[in-house]
C-alpha positions as a printed NumPy array, in Angstrom:
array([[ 75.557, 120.029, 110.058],
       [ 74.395, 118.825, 112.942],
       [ 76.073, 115.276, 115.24 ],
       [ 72.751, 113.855, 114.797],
       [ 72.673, 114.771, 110.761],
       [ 75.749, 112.788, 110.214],
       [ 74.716, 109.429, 112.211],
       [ 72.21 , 108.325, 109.795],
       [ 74.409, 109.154, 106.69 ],
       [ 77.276, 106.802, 108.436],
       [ 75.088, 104.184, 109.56 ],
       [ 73.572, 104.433, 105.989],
       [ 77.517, 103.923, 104.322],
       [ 78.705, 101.193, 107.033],
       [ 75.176,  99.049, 105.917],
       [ 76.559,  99.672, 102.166],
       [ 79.492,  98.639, 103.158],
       [ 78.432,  95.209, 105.061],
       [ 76.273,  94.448, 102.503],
       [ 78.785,  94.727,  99.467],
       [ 80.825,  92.236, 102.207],
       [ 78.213,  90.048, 102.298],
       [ 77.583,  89.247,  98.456],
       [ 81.064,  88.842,  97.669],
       [ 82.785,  85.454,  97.725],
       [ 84.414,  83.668,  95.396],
       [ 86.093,  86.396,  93.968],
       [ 87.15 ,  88.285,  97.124],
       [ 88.294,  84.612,  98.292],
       [ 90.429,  83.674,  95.47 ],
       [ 91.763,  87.28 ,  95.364],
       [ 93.052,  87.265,  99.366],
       [ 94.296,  84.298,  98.859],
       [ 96.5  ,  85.288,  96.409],
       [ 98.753,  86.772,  98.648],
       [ 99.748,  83.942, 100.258],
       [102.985,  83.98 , 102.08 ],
       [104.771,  83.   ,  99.137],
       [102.958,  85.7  ,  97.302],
       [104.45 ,  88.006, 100.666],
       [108.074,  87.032,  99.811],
       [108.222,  87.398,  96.257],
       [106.747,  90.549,  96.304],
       [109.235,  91.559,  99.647],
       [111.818,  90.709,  97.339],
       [110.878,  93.053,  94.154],
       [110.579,  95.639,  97.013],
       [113.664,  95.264,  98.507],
       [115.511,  94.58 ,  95.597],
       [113.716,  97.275,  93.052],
       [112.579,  99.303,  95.207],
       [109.706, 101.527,  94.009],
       [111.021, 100.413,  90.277],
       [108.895,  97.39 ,  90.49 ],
       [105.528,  98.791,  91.611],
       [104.199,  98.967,  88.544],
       [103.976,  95.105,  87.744],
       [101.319,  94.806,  90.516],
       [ 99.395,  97.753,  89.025],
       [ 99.55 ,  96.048,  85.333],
       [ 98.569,  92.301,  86.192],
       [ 95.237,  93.876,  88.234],
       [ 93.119,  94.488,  84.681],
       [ 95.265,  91.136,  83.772],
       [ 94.05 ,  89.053,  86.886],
       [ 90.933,  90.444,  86.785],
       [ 89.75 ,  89.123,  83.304],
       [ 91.417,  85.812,  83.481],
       [ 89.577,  85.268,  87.346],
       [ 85.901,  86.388,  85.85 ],
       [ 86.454,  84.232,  82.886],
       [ 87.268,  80.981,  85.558],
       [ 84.435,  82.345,  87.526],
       [ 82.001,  82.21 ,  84.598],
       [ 83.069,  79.631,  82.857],
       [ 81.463,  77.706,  86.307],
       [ 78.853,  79.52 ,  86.59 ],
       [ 77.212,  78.989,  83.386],
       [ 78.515,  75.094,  83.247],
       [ 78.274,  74.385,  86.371],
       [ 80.616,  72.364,  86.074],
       [ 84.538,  72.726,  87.377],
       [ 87.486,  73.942,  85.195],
       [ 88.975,  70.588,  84.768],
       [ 85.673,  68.808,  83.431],
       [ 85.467,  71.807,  80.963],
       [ 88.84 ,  71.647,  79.376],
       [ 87.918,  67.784,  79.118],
       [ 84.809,  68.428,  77.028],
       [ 86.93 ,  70.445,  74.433],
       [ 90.161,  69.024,  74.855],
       [ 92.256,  65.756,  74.716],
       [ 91.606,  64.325,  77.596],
       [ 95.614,  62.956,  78.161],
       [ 96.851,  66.73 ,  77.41 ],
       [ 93.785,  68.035,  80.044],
       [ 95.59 ,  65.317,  83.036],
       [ 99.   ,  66.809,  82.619],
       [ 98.294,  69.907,  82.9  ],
       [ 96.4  ,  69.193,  86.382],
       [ 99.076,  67.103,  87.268],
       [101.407,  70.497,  86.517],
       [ 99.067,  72.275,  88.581],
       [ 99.717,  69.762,  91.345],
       [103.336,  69.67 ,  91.463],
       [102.909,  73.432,  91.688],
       [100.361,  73.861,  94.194],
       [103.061,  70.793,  96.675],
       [105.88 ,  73.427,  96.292],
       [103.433,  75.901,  97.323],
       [101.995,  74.661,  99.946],
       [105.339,  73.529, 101.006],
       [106.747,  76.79 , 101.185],
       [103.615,  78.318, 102.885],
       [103.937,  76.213, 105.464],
       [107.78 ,  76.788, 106.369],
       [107.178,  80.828, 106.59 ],
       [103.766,  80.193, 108.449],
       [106.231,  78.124, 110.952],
       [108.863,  80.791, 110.744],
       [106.563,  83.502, 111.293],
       [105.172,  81.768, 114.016],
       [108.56 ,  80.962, 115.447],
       [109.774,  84.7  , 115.292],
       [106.572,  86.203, 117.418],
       [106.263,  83.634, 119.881],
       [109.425,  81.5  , 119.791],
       [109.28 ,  77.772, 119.673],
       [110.203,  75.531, 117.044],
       [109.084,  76.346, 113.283],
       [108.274,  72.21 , 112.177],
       [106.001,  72.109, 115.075],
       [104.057,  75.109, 114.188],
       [104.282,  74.391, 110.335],
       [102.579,  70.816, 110.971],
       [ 99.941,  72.519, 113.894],
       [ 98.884,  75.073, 111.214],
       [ 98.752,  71.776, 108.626],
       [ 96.381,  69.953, 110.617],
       [ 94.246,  72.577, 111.706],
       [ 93.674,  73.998, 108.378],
       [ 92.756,  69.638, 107.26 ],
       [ 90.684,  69.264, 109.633],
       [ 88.534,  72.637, 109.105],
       [ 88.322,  71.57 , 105.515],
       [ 87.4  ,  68.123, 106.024],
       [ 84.629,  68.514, 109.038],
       [ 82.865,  71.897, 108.454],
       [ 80.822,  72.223, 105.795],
       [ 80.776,  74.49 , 103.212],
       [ 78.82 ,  76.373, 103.727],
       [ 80.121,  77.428, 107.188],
       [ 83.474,  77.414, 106.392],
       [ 83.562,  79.777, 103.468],
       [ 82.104,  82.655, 106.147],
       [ 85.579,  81.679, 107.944],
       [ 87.937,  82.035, 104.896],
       [ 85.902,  85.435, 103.858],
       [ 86.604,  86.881, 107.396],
       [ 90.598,  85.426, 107.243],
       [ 91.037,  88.095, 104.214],
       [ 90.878,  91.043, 107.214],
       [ 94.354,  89.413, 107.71 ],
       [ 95.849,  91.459, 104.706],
       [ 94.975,  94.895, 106.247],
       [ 98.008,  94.066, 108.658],
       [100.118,  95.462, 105.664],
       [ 98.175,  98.481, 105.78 ],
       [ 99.025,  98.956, 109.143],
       [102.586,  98.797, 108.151],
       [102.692, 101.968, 106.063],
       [101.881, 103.922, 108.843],
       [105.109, 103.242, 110.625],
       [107.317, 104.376, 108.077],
       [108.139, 107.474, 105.862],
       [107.444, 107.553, 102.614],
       [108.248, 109.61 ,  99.885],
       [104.876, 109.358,  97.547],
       [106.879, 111.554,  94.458],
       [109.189, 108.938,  94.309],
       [106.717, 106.212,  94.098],
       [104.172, 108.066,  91.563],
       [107.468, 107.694,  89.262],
       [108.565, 104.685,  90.356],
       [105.2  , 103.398,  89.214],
       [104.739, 105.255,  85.826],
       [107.874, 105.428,  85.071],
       [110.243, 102.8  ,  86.665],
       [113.967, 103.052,  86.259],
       [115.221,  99.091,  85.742],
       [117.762,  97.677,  83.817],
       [116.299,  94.925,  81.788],
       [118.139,  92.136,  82.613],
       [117.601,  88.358,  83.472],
       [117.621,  89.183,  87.249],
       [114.786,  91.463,  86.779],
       [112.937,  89.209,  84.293],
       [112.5  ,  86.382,  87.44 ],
       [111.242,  88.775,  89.203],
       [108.845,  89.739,  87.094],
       [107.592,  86.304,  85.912],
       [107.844,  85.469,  89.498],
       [105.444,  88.894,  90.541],
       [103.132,  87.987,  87.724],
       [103.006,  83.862,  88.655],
       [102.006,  84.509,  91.872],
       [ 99.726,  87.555,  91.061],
       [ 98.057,  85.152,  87.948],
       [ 98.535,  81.786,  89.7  ],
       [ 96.769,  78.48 ,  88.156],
       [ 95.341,  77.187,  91.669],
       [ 93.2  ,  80.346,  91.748],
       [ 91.85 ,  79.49 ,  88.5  ],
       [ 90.425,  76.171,  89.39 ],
       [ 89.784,  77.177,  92.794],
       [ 87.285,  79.935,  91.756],
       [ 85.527,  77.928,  89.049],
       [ 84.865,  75.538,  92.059],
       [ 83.478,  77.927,  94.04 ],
       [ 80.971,  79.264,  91.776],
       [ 79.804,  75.485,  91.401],
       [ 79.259,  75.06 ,  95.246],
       [ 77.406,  78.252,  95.657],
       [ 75.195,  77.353,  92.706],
       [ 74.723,  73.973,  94.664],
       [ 73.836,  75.393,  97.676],
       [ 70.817,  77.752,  96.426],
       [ 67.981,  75.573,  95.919],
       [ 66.283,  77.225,  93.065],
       [ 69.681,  78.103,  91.035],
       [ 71.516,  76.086,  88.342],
       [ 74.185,  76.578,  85.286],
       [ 73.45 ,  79.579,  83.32 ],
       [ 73.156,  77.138,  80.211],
       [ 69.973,  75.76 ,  82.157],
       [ 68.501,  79.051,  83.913],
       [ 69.674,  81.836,  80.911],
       [ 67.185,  83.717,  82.677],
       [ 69.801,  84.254,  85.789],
       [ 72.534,  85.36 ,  83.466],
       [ 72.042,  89.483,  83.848],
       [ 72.409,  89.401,  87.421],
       [ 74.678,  86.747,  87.879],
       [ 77.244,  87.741,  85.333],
       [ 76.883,  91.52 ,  87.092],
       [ 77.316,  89.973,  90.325],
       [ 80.538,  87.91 ,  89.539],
       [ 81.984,  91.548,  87.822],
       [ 81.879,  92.793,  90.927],
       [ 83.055,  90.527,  93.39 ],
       [ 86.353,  90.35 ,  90.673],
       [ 86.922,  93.826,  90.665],
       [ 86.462,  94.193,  94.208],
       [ 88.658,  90.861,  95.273],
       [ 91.239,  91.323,  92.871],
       [ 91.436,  94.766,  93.517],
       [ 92.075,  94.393,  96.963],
       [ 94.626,  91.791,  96.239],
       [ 96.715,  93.728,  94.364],
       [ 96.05 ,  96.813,  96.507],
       [ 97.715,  94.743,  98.955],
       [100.435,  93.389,  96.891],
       [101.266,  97.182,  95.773],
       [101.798,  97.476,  99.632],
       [103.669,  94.686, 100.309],
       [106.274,  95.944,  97.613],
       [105.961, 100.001,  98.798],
       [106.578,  98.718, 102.438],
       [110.194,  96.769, 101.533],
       [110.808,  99.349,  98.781],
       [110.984, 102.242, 101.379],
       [112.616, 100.39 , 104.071],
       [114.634,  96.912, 103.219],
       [116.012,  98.533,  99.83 ],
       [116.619, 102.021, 101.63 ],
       [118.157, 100.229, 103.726],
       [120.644,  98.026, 101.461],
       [118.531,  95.202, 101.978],
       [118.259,  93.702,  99.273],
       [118.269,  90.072,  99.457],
       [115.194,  88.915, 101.168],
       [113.821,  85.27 ,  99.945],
       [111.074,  84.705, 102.512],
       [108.143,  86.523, 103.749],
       [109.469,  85.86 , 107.901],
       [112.906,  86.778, 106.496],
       [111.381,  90.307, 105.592],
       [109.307,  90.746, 108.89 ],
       [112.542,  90.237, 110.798],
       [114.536,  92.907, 108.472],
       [111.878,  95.454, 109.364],
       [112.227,  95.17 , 112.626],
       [115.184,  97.091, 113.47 ],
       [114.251,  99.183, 110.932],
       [110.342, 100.479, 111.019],
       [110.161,  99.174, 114.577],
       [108.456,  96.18 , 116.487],
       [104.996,  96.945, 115.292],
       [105.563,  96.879, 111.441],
       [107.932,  93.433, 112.762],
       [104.353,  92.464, 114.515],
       [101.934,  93.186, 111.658],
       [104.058,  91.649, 109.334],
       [104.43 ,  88.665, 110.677],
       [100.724,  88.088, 112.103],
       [100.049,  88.853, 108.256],
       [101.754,  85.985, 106.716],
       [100.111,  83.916, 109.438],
       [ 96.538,  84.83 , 108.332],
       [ 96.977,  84.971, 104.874],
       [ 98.914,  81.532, 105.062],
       [ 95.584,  80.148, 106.492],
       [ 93.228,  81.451, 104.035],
       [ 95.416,  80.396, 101.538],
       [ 95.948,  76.683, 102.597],
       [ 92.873,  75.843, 102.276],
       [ 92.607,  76.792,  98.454],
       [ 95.655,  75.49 ,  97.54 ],
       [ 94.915,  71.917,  98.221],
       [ 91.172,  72.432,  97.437],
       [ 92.184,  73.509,  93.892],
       [ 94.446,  70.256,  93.338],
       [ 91.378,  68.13 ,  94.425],
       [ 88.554,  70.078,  92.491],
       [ 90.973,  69.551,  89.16 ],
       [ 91.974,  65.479,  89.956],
       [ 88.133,  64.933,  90.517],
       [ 86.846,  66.875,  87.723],
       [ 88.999,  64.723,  85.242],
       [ 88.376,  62.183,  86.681],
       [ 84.869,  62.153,  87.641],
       [ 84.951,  61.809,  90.95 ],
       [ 82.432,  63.226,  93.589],
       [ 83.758,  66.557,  94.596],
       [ 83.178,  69.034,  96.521],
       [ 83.978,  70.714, 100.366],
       [ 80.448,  70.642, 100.585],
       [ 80.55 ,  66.21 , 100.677],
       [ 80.856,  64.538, 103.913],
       [ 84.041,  62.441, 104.068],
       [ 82.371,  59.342, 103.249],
       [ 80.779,  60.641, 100.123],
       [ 84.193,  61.945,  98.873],
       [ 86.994,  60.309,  99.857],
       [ 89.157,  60.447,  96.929],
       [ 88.624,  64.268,  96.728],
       [ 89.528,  64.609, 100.395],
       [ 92.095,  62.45 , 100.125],
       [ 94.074,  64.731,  97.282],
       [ 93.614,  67.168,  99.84 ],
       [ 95.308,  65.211, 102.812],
       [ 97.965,  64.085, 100.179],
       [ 98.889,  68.397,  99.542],
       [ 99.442,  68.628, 102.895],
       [101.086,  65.571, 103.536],
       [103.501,  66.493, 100.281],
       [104.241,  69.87 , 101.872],
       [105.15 ,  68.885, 104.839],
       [107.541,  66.627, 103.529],
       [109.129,  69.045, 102.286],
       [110.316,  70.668, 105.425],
       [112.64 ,  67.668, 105.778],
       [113.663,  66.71 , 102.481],
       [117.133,  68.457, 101.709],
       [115.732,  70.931,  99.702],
       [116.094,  74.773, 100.706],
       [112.479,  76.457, 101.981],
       [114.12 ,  79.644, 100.978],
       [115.154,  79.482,  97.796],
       [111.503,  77.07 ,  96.908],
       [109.235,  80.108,  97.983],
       [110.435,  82.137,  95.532],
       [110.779,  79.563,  93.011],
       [107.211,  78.328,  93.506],
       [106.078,  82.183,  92.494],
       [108.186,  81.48 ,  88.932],
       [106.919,  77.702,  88.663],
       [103.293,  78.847,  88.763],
       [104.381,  81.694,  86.536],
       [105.766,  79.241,  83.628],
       [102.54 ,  76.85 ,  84.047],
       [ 99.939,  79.425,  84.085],
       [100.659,  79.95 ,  80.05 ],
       [ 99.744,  76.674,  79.464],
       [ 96.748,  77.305,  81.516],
       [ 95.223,  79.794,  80.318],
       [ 95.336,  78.849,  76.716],
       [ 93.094,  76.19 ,  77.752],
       [ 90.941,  78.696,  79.797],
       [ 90.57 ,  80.793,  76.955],
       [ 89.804,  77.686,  74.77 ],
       [ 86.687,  76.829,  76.472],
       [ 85.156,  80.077,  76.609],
       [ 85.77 ,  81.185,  73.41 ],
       [ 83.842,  77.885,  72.341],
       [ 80.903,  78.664,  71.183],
       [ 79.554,  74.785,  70.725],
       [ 80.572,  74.202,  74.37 ],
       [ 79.068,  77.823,  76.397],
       [ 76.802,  79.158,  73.795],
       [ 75.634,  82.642,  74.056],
       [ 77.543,  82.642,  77.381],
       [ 81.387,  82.829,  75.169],
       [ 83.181,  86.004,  76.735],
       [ 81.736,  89.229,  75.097],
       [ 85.107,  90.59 ,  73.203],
       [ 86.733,  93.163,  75.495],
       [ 86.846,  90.6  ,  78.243],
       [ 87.926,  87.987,  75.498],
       [ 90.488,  90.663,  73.989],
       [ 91.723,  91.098,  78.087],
       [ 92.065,  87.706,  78.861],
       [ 94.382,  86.727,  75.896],
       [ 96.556,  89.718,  76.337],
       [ 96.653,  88.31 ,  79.756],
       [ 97.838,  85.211,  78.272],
       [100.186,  87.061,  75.888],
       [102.183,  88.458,  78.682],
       [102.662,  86.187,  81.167],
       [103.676,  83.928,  77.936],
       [105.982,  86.949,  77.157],
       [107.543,  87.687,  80.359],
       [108.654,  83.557,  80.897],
       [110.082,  83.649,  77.702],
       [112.016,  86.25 ,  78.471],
       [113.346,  85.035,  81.231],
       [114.461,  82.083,  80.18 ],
       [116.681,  83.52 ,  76.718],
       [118.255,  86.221,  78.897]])
């Protein structure tokens, strides 16, 4: 075949390509921005402290996140309405404000920790002082959410999720024996223990993490908003075949890729931190700076500009999924869409995350050991969670025709099941 036979057939793929990039969003979104430098240090630490023995919880929670994240995602879509104002409608409204206000204290520890390794990161490629780039990257990431609109901005988070190939790139710098990681993944070799237990609820809390459930049911609300002739699915039924198809897709796809990355993140450390005795590593810039004298400066550079990205894609949702759950209990106007002046409460939720976080960086409590620990926090609150998520769209007086169909109802509660399961677990061993 001909050099001139094979142009259009490429230029036919790359357009197939672009334009499965352009109709996904939420989903691909909430999915990147689940590995969030905390995400990057809890799953550097089942790497280097499992090895290839731990790749298989990031293969098991993708059928797991990707159920629980389409039901979010529909449950908005058909409501239009956000996560918090649906578990209201169903549920007392007292029990619905402490479990946002769970989901806050979670998402401040997050945020918190985020921030320190964005710092660090930032610290360890360019030198400089971390608290000074941790409160740069704070106040950039406000101000983007608080002065350009929605609309605009979501084009900007969608492009930040090219930040995750950096770990990719990483693979390519280092040997790796793919026998050992086939049975690693089928067929891990781990002794059952406590130890491994927190590492598992901690893999699974920040693989199935609560702010990505309110963040995505958001989402679907403001892209309904922002197409004139579109509405809830309980209003426009009509909508429903290709709207439900469409949000399948941009799940599989985004949560795919998530965990495609997170399956990286843990081969990467697993074949050269835990090789290398490492074992120990409790934050994403403490792992960058272990490979380095191991895979070399370019697995220390991608590494590092890695957390950075995916620390500003996921900044933005954290606090955005606090102030999407206040408002919706409370009834507030809501919504990155709003000017300031039209939402001030909600923005000011948002300014409070940040402002919480940051505090953290000078309160005595250890960055190191709260990155990790935010990954089992969200872990133990997600049960909670998604009870309530599977609550409201198993309610067939609240959603109608529009309950989940039974295998994705069947997938969600298993979901539930065993992250319920795994916390247990971990806290009687």
């Amino acid at each position: 075949m001909s050099e001139t036979d094979e142009t259009p057939r490429e230029s036919g793929f790359l357009k197939q390509i672009k334009r499965l990039f352009l109709h996904l969003g939420p989903g691909l979104i909430t999915g990147a921005a689940d590995d969030d430098p905390s995400g990057i240090a809890t799953y550097s630490q089942a790497g280097a402290q499992f090895g290839v023995n731990m790749l298989w919880s990031v293969v098991i929670t993708y059928p797991l996140m990707t159920a629980i994240q389409t039901i979010c995602a529909r449950i908005g879509r058909v409501t239009g309405k956000g996560l918090g104002a649906n578990m209201a409608a169903i549920m007392p409204r007292w029990l619905v404000t402490i479990l946002v206000m769970l989901l806050f204290v979670a998402n401040v520890v997050n945020i918190g920790a985020d921030l320190a390794a964005m710092g660090a990161a930032a610290r360890l490629v360019v030198g400089g002082n971390e608290v000074f780039y941790a409160i740069a990257f704070a106040i950039l990431s406000l101000i983007a959410q608080v002065w350009i609109p929605y609309d605009s901005y979501v084009h900007v988070l969608k492009w930040l999720t090219m930040a995750l190939f950096a770990y990719v790139g990483v693979l390519f710098t280092v040997h790796i024996d793919w026998l050992a990681v086939a049975e690693g993944t089928v067929w891990p070799k781990l002794v059952w223990n406590r130890d491994a237990f927190t590492v598992i609820v901690a893999v699974f809390g920040t693989t199935i993490s609560p702010y990505l459930f309110f963040w995505q049911t958001a989402e679907e609300v403001e892209d309904t908003d922002l197409k004139a002739n579109d509405g809830p699915l309980l209003a426009f039924p009509d909508e429903a075949p290709a709207e439900l198809d469409r949000i399948a897709t941009d799940n599989y796809v985004g949560m795919g890729y998530s965990n495609l990355i997170a399956f990286f993140i843990v081969l990467t450390t697993a074949v050269t931190l835990n090789k290398a005795g490492i074992t120990d590593i409790q934050t994403s810039a403490q792992a960058a700076e272990a490979l380095r004298p191991i895979a070399g400066e370019f697995a220390f550079l991608l590494f590092s500009l890695g957390i950075l990205g995916t620390g500003l894609l996921a900044l933005p949702v954290l606090t955005g999924s606090s102030a999407y759950a206040i408002g919706d209990v409370l009834g507030w106007k809501i919504g990155l869409e709003q000017t300031l002046s039209n939402a001030k409460a909600f923005y000011a939720v948002i300014g409070l995350g940040y402002g919480l976080g940051l505090l953290m960086l000078v309160l005595p409590i250890d960055p190191i050991k709260a990155l990790f620990w935010s990954a089992v926090l969200n872990g133990v609150i997600a049960v909670p969670l998604m009870v309530a998520i599977m609550l409201v769209v198993s309610n067939r007086a609240h959603l109608g025709k529009f309950v989940a169909p039974p295998v994705l109802a069947a997938f969600g509660w298993l979901a539930t099941a065993v992250m319920a399961a795994a916390a247990i677990s971990m806290l009687v061993l």
